[in-house]
N, C-alpha and C positions, 0 to 999 in steps of 0.2 A: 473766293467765297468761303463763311465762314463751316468748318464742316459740322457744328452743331447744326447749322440749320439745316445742312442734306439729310441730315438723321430726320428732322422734324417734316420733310416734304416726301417722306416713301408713305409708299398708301399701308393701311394696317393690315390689309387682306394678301399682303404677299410674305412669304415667312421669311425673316430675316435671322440667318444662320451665320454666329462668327464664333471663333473661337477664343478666349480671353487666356494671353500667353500669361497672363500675373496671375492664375487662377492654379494652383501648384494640385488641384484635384481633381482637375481637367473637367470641371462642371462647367455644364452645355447650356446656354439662355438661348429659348427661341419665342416669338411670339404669342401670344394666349389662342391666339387663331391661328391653327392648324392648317395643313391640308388634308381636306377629308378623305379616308378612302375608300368610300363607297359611293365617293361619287368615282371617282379611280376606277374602279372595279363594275360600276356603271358604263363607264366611258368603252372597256374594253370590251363588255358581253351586250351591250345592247346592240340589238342587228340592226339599227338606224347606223351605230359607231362601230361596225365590228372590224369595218373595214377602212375607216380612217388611221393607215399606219404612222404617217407621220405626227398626227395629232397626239398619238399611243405612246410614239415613242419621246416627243416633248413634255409630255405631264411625269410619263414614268421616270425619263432625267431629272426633272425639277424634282418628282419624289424620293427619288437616290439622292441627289445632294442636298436636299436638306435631312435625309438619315444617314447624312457621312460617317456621322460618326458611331451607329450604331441604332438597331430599331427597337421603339419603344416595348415594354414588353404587352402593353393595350392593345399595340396594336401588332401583332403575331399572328395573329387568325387572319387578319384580313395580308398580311405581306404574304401568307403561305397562300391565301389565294389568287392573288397577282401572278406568285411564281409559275403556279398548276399553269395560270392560263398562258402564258407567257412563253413555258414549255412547250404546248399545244402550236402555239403560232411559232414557235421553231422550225417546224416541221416544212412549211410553206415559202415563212422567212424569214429568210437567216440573218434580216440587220436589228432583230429583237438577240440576236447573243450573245452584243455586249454588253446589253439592259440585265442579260439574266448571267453574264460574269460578274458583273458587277454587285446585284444582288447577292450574288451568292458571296463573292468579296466581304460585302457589308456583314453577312451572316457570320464571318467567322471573327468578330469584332463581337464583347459583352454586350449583352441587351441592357437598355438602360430602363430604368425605373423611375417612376416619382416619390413612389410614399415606401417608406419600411415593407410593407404591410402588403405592397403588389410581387413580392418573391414568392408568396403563397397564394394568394388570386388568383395570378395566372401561371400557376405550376402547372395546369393540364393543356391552358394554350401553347407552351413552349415543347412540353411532350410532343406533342398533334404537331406542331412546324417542325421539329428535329424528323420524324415519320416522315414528314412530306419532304425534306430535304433529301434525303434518303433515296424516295422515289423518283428524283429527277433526275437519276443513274441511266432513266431510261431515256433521254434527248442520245440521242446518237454523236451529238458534236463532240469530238474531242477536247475542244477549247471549253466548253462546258463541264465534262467531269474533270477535265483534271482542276479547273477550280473550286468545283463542289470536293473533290480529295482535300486540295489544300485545306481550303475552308473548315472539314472537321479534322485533320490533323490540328490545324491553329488552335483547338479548342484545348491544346493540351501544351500548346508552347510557353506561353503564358504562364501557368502555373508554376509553383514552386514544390518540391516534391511532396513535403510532410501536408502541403494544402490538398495536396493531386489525393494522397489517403484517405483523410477527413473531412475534406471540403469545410474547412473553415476558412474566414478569413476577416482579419481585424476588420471593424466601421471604419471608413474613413473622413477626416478628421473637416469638418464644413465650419464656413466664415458666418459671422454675427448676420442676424437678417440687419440688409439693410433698407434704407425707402423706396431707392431702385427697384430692389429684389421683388419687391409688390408686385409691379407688373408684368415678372416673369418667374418662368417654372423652375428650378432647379432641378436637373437632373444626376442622378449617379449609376455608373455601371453598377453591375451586378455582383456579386461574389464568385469567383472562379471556379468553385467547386459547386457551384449552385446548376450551372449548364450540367456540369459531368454527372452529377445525382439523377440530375431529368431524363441525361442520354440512357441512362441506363435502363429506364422504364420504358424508352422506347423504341420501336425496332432499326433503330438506325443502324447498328452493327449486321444484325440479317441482311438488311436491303442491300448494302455495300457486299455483303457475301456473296450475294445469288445474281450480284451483277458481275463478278468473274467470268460466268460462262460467253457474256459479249462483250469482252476485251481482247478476244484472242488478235485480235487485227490492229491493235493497239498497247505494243508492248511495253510502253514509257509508259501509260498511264497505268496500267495493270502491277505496274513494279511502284509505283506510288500508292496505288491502291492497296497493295500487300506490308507495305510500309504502315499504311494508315491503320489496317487492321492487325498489326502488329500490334501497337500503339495501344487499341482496343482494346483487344486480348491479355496485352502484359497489366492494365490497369487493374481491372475488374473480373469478379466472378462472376457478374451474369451477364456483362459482353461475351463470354464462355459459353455459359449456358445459352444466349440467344443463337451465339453461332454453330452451338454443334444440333441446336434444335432445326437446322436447315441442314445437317450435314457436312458440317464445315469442316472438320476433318479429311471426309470424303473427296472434297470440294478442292479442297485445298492440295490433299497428296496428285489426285487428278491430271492439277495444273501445274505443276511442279518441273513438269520434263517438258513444256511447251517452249518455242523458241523462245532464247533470251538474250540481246546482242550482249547486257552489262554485265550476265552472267552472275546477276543477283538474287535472281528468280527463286531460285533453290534453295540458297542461305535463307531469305526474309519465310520463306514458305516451310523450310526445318525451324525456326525461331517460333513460327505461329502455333506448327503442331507441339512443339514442347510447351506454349503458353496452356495451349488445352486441358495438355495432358498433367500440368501443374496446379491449374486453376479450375478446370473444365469438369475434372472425373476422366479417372483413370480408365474404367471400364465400359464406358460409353467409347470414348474414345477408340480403343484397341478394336471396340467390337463392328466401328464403324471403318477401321485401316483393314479388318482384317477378309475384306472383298478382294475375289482373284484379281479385279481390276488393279486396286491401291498394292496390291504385291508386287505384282508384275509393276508398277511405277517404281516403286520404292527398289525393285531390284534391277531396272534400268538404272539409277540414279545414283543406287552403293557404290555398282562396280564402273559408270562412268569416274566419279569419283576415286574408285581405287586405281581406275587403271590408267585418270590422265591426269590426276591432282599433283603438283608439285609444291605447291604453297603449306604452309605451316597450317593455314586458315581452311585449303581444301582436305588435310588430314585429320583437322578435325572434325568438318563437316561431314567427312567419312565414317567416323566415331560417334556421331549424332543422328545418323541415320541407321546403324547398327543398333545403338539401344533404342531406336525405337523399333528397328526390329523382332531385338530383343522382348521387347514387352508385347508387341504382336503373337509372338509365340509362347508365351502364356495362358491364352485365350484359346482352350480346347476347339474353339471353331476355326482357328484358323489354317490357309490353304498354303501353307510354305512349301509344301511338300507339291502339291499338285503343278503350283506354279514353278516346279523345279526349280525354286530359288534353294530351298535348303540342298539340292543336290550338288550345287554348282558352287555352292559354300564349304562343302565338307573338302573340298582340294583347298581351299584356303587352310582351313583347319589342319592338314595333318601337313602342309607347308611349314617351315622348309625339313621336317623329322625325316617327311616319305617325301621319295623322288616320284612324279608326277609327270605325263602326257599330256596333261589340260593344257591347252594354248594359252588359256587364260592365265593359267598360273606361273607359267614357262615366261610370258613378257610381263610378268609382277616381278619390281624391284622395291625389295626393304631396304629402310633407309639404318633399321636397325632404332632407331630412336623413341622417345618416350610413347609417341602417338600410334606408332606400329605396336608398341607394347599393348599399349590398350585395346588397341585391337585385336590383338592375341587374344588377348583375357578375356574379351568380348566374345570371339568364337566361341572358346573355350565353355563359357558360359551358357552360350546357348546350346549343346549338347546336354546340359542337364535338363532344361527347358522342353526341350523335344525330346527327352528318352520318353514321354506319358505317350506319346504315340508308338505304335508298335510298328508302323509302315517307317516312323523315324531310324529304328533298332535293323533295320533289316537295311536301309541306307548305312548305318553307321558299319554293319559287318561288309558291306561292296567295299567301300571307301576305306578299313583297314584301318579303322578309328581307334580301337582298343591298341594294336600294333604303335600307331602314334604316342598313344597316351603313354607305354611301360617305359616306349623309348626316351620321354621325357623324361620320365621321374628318374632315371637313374642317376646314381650319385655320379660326383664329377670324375672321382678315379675311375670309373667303368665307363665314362663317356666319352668318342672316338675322340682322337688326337684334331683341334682345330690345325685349318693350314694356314699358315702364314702371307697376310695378303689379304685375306678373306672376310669382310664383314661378320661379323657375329654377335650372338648377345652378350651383353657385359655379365658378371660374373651377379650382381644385381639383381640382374634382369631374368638370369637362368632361374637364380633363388623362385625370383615369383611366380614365372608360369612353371617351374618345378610342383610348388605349393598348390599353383591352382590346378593343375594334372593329377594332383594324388585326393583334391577335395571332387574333383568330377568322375574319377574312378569309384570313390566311395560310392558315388548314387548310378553309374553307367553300369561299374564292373557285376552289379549281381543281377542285371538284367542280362547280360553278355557272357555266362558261364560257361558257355562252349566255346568261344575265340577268349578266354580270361585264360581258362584251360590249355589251350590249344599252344598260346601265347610264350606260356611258361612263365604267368602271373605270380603264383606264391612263389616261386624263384626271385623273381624279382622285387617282391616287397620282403623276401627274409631277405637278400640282398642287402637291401637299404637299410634295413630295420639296425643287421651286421653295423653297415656304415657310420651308422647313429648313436652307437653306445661306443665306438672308438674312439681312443683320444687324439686322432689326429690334429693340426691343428686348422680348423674351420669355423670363421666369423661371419656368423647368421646377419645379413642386414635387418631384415624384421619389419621391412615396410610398411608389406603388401597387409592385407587386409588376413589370409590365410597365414601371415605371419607371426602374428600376436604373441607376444609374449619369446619370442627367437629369436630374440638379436644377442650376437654373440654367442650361439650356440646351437645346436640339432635339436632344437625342443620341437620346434615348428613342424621339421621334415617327421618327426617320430610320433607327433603326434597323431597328423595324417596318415601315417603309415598305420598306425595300431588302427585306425576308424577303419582304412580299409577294410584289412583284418577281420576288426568286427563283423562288415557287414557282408563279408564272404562266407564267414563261419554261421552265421545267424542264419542264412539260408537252411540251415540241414544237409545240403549237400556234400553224400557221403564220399565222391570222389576228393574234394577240392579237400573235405578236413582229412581223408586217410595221406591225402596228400600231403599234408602239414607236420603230419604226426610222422609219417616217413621221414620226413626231415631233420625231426630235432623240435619241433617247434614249442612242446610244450615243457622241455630241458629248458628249451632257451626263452623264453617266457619267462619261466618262474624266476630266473637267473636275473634276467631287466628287473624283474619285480623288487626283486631283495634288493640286489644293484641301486635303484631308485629309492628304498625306503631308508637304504643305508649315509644316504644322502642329506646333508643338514638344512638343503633348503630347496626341500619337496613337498612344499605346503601348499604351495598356491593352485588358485583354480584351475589351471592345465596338467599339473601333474597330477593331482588327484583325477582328472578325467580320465590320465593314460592308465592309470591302475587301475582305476573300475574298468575301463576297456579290455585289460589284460583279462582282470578276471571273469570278465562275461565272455572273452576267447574261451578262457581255458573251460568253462562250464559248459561252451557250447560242443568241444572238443570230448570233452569226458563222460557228457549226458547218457549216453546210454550206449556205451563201449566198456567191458569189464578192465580189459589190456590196459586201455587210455587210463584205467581209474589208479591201476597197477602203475602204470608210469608216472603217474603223480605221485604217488610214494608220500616218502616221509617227509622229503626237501614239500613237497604241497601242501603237506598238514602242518609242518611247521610254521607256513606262509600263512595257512589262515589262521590260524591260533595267535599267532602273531598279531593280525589285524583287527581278532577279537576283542583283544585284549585292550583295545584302543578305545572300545566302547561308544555310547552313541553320546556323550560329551557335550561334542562338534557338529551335531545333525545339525542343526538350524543355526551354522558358520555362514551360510551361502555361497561357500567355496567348492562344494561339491560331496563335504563328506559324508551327507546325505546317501547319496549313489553308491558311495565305498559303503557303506554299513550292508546296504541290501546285498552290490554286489559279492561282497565276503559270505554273506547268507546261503547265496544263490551256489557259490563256489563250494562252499560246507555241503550242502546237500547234490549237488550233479557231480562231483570229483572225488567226495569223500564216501557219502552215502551209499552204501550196497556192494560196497568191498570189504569184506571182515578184516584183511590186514590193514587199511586205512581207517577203518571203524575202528580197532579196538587199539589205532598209536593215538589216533583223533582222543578219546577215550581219556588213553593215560597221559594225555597233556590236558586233561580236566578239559575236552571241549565241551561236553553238556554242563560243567559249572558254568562256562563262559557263555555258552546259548544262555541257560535261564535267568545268568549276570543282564546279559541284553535285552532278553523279555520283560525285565523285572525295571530296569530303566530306561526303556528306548519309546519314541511316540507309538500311539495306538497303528499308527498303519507300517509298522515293521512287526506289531502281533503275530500273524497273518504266517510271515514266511516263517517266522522262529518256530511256531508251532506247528508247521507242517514242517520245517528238518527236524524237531523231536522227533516226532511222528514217525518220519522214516525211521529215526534213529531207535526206537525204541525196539525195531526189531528184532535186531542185535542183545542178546538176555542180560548182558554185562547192560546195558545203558542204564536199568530200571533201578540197579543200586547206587549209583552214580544219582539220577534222580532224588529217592527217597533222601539220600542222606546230604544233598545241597542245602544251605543255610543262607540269608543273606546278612548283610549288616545290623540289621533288628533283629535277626535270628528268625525268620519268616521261610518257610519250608516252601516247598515245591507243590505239594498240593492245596493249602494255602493260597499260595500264588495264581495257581488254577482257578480255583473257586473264586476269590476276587477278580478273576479278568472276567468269569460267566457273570457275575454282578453286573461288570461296569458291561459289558456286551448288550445284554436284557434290559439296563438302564438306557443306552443307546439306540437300541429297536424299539421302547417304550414296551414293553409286553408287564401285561396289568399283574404289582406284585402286592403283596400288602406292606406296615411298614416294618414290617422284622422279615421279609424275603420270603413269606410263604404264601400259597397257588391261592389268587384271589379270586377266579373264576374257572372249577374245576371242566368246565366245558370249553373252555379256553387256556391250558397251562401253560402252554409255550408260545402260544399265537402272538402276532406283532399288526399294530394297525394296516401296518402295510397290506400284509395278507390276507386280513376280513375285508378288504376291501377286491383285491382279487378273486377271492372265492364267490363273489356275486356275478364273476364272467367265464366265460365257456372258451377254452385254449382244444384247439386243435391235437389228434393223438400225437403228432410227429413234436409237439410242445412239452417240455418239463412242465410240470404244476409247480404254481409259489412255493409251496411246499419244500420241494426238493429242489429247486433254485434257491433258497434261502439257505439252504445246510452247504452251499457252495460260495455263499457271501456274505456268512461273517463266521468269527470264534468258536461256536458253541459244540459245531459237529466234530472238530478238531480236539476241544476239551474233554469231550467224551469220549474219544477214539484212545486218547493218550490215557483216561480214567482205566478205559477198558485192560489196558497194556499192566496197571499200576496193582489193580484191583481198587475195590471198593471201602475195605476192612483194615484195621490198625496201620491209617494212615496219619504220621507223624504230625504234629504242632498243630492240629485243628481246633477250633472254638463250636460252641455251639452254635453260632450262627453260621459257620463253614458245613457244619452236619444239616442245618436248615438247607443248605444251597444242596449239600450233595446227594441228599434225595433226592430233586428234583434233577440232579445228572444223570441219576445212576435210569433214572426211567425216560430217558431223553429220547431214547429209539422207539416205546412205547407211545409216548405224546406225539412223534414224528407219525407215528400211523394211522393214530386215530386223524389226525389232521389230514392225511392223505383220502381216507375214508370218506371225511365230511365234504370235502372235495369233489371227488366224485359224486355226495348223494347231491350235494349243491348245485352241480352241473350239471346232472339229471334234471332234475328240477328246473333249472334254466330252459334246458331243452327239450322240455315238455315228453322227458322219457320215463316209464314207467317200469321199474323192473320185474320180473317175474317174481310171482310170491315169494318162494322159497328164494332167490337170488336177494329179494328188500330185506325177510327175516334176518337171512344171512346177514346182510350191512348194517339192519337195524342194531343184532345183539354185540356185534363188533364194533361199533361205534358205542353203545351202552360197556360195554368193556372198557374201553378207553377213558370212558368220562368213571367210572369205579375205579378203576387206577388213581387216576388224579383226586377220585375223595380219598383213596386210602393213603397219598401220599401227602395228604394234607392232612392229616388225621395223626400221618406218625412227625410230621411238624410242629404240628400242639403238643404230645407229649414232651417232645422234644424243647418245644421254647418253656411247658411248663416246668420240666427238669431247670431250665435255667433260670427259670425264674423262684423256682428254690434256691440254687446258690445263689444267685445276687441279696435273697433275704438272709440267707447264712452268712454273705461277707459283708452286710449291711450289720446282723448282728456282732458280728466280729470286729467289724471296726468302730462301733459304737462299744464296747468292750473294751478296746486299747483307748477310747479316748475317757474313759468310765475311769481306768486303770493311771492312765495320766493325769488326771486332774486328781486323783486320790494322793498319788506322790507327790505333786507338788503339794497340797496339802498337808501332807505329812512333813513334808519339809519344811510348808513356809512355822508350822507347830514347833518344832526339834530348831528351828534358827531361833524365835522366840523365846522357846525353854533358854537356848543358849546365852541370849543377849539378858534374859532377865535374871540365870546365875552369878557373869558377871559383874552387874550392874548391882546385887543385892545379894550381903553377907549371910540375913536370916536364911532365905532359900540358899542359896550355897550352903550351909549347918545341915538343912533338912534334907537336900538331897544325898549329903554326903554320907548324914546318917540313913536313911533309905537305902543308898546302896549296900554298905556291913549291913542290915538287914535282911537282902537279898541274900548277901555273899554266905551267909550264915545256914542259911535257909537252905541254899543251894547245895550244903554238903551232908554227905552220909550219915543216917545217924545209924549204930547198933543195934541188931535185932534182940538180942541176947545179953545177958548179963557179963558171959566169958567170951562176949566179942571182945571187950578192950584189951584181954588178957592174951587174945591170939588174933594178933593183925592177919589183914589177910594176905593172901599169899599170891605171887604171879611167877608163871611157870613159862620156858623158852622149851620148843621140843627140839630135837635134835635127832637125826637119821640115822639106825645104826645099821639096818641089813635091807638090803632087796630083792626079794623073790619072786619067781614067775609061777604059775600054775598055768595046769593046759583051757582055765578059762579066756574067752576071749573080752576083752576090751580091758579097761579100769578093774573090772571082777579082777583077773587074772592075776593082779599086782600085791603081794603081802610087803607090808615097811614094817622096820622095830625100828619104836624112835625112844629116847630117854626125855628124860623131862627135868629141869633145873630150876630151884626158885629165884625170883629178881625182887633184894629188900632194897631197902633206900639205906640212903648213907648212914643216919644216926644208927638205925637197927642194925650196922655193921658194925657197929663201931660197940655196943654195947655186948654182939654177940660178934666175936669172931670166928667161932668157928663153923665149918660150910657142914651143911648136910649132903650125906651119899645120894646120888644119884638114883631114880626110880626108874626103872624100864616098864614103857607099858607094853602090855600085853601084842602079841600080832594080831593086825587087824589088816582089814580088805578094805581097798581106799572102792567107793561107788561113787555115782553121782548121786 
């Protein structure tokens, strides 16, 4: 028989489903007539059919095979209601379960579509069926969920990764319509990342979550389940957020330790809490581990791992459940401590430094390798973490933590002999939990100052510190993370060491610094310091740290110890004067020498300061040139400290000549300087000036917006007023203080406009009161207080004081700018005068070139000038008064000194000369008279003025 005609004899009402292998885009032809499914879903819920299972189970076959290949997405609502019901009869009978693996089979296959245009149509029906897939967690059959797991794991096998991100995915590529094609539908799956968009929106992740708690009796499907929500988790951030919105964290650590024959359990269930915790929010998370339940799991689970793991993969697994540990203990709520997990950790921690009774510890074997390192580091780490607990601190002194810690950081010459035989850490290895010992001391050791103490701590970091500036020969690896910048060298271990240092000293704690200072420490400090500066290649950002370090040691050292200031000597003023001199250049290098400027500041005034032998060497190595060298160039926020170590410094009488007579390279004087920094200060706080700097609102002279807006509130007695908080944060009360030191009067290189400013310094303390005043009546007034008469008069006339100040100091401003505003008209006239004067000369000039080019140029003027001049020349000589002038020329006479006598007058009076006197003729008259006349003596005379 021919088979065209078997095609032509099937009736049109049964769906004829084939697949076309020539069809390279796997497009589905079926019938124009369907099977409907609401007669389907008829069939099952009418109580006429409810109970026809065979008939149930024949139509729902024939409606899985013809959606083998995938269900439309039209019709989505109605297959999610089939399944509900389908579910339901589960319960009763169980040969509906392989109608509903089957289904769910089919579900993990793309939904197919007819038009472009139904991927957004029915986006809310695919939402609504992923939801309901979700809930059919609740069929108890096993064969059921784990094909419902399969099912949505499948929704991601398929994919390609960069698709799985974006959810694109090219159109694919369809054949010409042809005449056939008329009487059938063309269908195409959907875009792969179009499902995964939708899952997102709906709570399919949750559902799968909170069906953990009825798995426990089924532990193959539960390890597929934690697979799937792996899967989940690692893709998306709001499968995250869906799952920790049900506690998924919680959920998850819970279940973690329940029986597992694969022994997978724990892996996929650490892999989830890290998706969380990467994807999820950090802080939710922790806050949701950090229940005595999830601790107590979590520290079942560390130390099964530590103490039976022998695989490379269970020592990491160990290292994965540590740092989430770690980050548990973070989270000021959390109960490490109650659940004696942190107690039962601190024997790991000081393992293997201190020998230990813990049975626990006693059958731990290091393997000594990369993963026990990290582990190390990990402990180690979390002692910082838990020192904010004070119950932590008081664990850490039982357990003889600090003891662990000095014993690590010693250098390798001071550390015991290893025995031969015996595992140990490679030389490596020491380096970095060396490194990470002396970074966890820094932040432990000054909570622990009585076992730091006790310990013989500064022993052992001047020790090391010894170690570090020796040239023995030791090559830094420079790994670790505390290592930076140390390979090939002790920068790393010295570095550390100085922080400690610092944050030992910073305490104030006067045993630990007398204890330093007995040593040697500030000898040998200053020693490194030069040592290090002596050095050609001590620029970089870590050694600039270690010398700011140094010097906020030695400052903390010296602060308020006369002896200590004494012991710094000369060798310490030479060191800062030194680093003065460097200037602020390099402030905004970003290497650090930002820090070095202040800290040299800081060191100049706690080390130098209020010792008159290191005040007056400081002195003569020009160190107040070199402060106001710094003040003069350094940014506005190192003002601040430079003029408060004047400030001390001033005390000292020697500093104030030093001041006055400092110059800078414009030749700009020291009070000068002053006065332009109260400018840019007052320019900075906005306080209302005019535009030549004089008091623009006498009832306001000093005031800053900041402050008229405070004065409208009421501060409590035990409160400073703005007022006097403001003379603590910024310039101006400093300027004054230093004024006060300097005086007021014949101060050197000032302008007028400096005299404008230093009125208004010179009454700085008076404007300060009246502000205090108004203050108080302000606040009165706020508080609806009244003062008694005589108490208001009182504040009344003291406040009117204050505002008469400030007119009178405005008052001597106007003379003051009118004074310069005469010179400016005197050297306005003056320089119109030299230009009055210039243009005359050249004038004159260009006239006398002219004269000259036109005698050249012309014989008649050449005649006339030449006679013009004899003219002159004629003109110009003596003529005779007398008739017997011609007869007796005149005569020039040389004196000549012949006696000197004294009389008992005093000065010039007192002196008599005789002098002679000789004539001078010219040649011819000699020659016509040769003979000389006798010499005259004149008479004695008294030379006077």
């Amino acid at each position: 028989m021919d088979s065209g005609k078997v095609v032509h004899r099937r009736k049109l009402d049964i769906p004829a489903i084939r697949s076309r292998a020539s069809d390279k885009n796997q497009h589905i032809q079926i019938s124009a007539k369907g099977l409907e499914l609401s007669k389907v879903i008829r069939l099952l819920e009418d109580p006429l059919t409810t109970n026809l299972k065979e008939r149930h189970l024949f139509v729902l076959k024939k409606l899985l095979k013809r959606s083998q290949n995938g269900f439309l997405l039209r019709e989505l609502k109605g297959v999610a209601k089939i399944l509900n019901i389908c579910a339901e009869k589960v319960k009763d009978h169980p040969e509906y379960v392989p109608v509903l693996c089957e289904a769910l089979k089919i579900c993990g296959l793309p939904f197919l579509k007819e038009k472009a245009s139904d991927e957004l149509n029915y986006a809310q029906d695919v939402t609504e069926f992923l939801c309901h897939m979700g809930r059919l967690m609740r069929v108890s059959d096993a064969e059921v969920r784990q094909q419902l797991v399969e099912s949505v794991k499948s929704f991601y096998s398929c994919v390609a990764p960069k698709q799985l991100l974006d959810g694109t995915d090219r159109p694919a590529k369809t054949k010409p319509w042809t005449f056939h094609s008329r009487l059938s539908l063309r269908l195409q799956p959907t875009s792969p990342g179009y499902r995964l968009q939708l899952l997102e929106r709906s709570d399919l992740a949750k559902t799968l979550l909170l069906s953990m708690a009825a798995l426990e009796n089924q532990p193959a499907i539960k390890l597929q389940l934690l697979q799937t929500l792996k899967i989940l988790s690692s893709s998306s951030d709001m499968n995250c957020a869906l799952m920790l919105s049900a506690q998924g964290a919680e959920t998850i650590c819970l279940h973690m330790n329940e029986h597992d024959p694969s022994g997978e359990v724990l892996f996929h269930s650490s892999e989830i809490l890290w998706n969380l915790l990467e994807r999820g929010g950090k802080d939710e998370v922790t806050a949701q581990l950090s229940s005595i339940e999830c601790v107590v799991s979590l520290k079942e689970a560390f130390f099964h791992q530590l103490l039976n793991g022998f695989r490379h993969s269970d020592f990491q697994l160990r290292n994965d459940l540590l740092v989430i540990t770690t980050l548990i203990a973070e989270n000021p709520n959390s109960l490490l401590i109650e659940s004696l997990f942190a107690k039962q950790l601190m024997g790991f921690i000081t393992f293997p430094e201190l020998k230990s009774h813990n049975p626990l510890v006693r059958d731990l074997k290091l393997t000594y390798n990369n993963e026990d390192l990290k582990m190390k580091k990990l402990l180690l780490n979390l002692l910082v973490l838990m020192s904010k607990d004070i119950a932590a601190l008081q664990l850490y002194k039982e357990e003889q933590v600090m003891l662990a810690l000095l014993t690590l950081i010693k250098p390798p010459a001071a550390s015991p002999e290893r025995r031969p035989g015996l595992r140990h850490w490679s030389s490596s290895q020491q380096e970095e939990l060396q490194l990470q010992a002396l970074a966890v001391l820094a932040t432990v050791a000054p909570l622990m100052v009585d076992d730091y103490v006790s310990c013989q701590g500064n022993a052992c970091m001047l020790l090391l510190l010894d170690w570090c500036v020796g040239q023995d020969a030791y090559f830094g690896q420079g790994h670790s993370f505390h290592g930076t910048g140390g390979r090939g060298s002790k920068k790393a271990h010295m570095r550390h060491c100085v922080r400690v240092l610092r944050s030992m000293t910073s305490l104030g704690d006067e045993s630990v610094n007398q204890d330093l200072c007995d040593q040697g420490t500030i000898n040998q400090l200053l020693g490194i310091l030069m040592q290090m500066e002596a050095s050609p290649d001590e620029e970089d950002a870590i050694s600039l740290e270690m010398k700011s370090d140094i010097q906020l040691i030695l400052s903390a050292l010296c602060e308020t110890n006369m002896h200590r200031k004494e012991l710094f000597g000369s060798e310490g003023v030479e060191m800062a004067v030194h680093f003065l001199k460097k200037g602020s250049d390099k402030f905004y290098s970003g290497l650090g020498h930002n820090k070095l400027v202040l800290s040299t500041v800081d060191c100049v005034w706690s080390c130098i300061v209020g010792c008159y032998t290191t005040e007056d060497y400081f002195l003569a190595k020009d160190g107040a040139f070199l402060l106001l060298e710094l003040l003069s160039s350094s940014p506005r926020c190192v003002h601040g400290i430079v003029l408060a170590t004047l400030l001390e410094l001033c005390d000292n009488t020697n500093t104030l000549s030093h001041i006055l007579t400092w110059r800078d390279d414009g030749g700009q004087t020291a009070p000068r300087l002053l006065l332009q920094l109260w400018r840019e200060e007052e320019a900075e706080l906005g306080v209302s000036r005019s535009q030549n700097g004089e008091i623009a609102d006498p009832k306001k002279p000093t005031l800053s917006p900041h402050q008229q807006e405070d004065i409208q509130l009421s501060f409590p007695a035990s409160t400073a007023s703005a007022a006097v908080l403001e003379m603590t944060e910024n310039l101006r009360s400093k300027i004054y203080a230093i004024f006060c030191k300097l005086g007021f009067q014949d101060l050197p290189g000032l302008r007028i406009k400096d005299y404008v400013t230093l009125s208004i310094v010179k009454r700085y303390l008076d404007f300060k009161v009246g502000e205090v005043l108004d203050e108080i009546s302000g606040e009165l007034s706020v508080d609806g207080v009244r003062p008694v008469t005589p108490d208001e008069e009182a504040l009344s006339s003291m406040c009117k004081i204050a505002e008469d100040t400030a007119r009178k100091v405005a008052a001597e401003q106007s003379i003051i700018l009118e004074q310069l505003e005469k010179e400016d008209v005197s050297e306005e006239k003056l320089m119109y005068t030299e230009i009055k004067s210039h243009w005359k000369q050249k004038e004159l000039m260009a006239k006398s070139w002219d004269h000259y080019v036109s005698k050249t140029s012309n014989y008649e003027i050449l005649k006339e000038v030449k006679a013009q001049r004899e003219k002159y020349i004629e003109s110009s000589r003596n003529k005779p008064k007398h008739k017997d002038a011609a007869l007796h020329p005149a005569e020039h006479f040389i004196g000549k000194v012949l006696a000197v006598e004294r009389t008992d007058a005093e000065g010039p009076a007192g002196v008599k000369l005789t002098l002679a006197r000789a004539p001078i003729k010219a040649a011819a008259e000699e020659e016509e008279q040769p003979t000389t006349r006798a010499p005259e003596y004149f008479s004695t005379v008294s030379v006077k003025h």
